[in-house]
N, C-alpha and C positions, 0 to 999 in steps of 0.2 A: 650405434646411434651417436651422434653428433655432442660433442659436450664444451661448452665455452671454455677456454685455455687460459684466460684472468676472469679474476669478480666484476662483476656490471657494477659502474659506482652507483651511489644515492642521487647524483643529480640527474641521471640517465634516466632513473626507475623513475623519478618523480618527474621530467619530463613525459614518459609515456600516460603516466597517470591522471596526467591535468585534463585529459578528453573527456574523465569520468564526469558526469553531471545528474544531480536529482531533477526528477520532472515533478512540476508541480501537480499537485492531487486534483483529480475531475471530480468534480462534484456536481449529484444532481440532486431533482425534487420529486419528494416520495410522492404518485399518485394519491395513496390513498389520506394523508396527513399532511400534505403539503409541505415538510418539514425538508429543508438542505442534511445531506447526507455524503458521505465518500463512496465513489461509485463500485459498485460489485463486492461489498461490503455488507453482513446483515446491520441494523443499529435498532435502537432501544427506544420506544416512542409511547410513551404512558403504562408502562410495564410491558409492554409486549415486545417480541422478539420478530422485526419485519426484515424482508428476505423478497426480493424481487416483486414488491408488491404485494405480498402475503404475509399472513401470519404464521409465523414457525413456532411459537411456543408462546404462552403465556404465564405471566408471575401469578402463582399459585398465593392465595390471603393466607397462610399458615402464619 
């Protein structure tokens, strides 16, 4: 197997590195609450736990 014969400098590596880029977060709106949300995501909307338009769990009054 092939192995490099000097060390790759810092300005090499950090050239290849500069393509890396975050993509901004899609956000949509929950059918049933109308509320903006991060998409395919569950999130928290009056104590409840919604999930694709559903309720997946609700906050118990203890």
């Amino acid at each position: 197997m092939p192995n490099p014969k000097r060390r790759h400098s810092q300005q090499r590596s950090a050239k290849r590195r500069t393509h890396y880029k975050v993509d901004p977060v899609t956000l949509s709106k929950d059918s049933l609450t109308g509320e903006i949300h991060v998409r395919h995501r569950a999130h928290v909307s009056e104590g409840k736990l919604i999930y694709k338009g559903k309720v997946v769990s609700e906050k118990s009054p203890v």
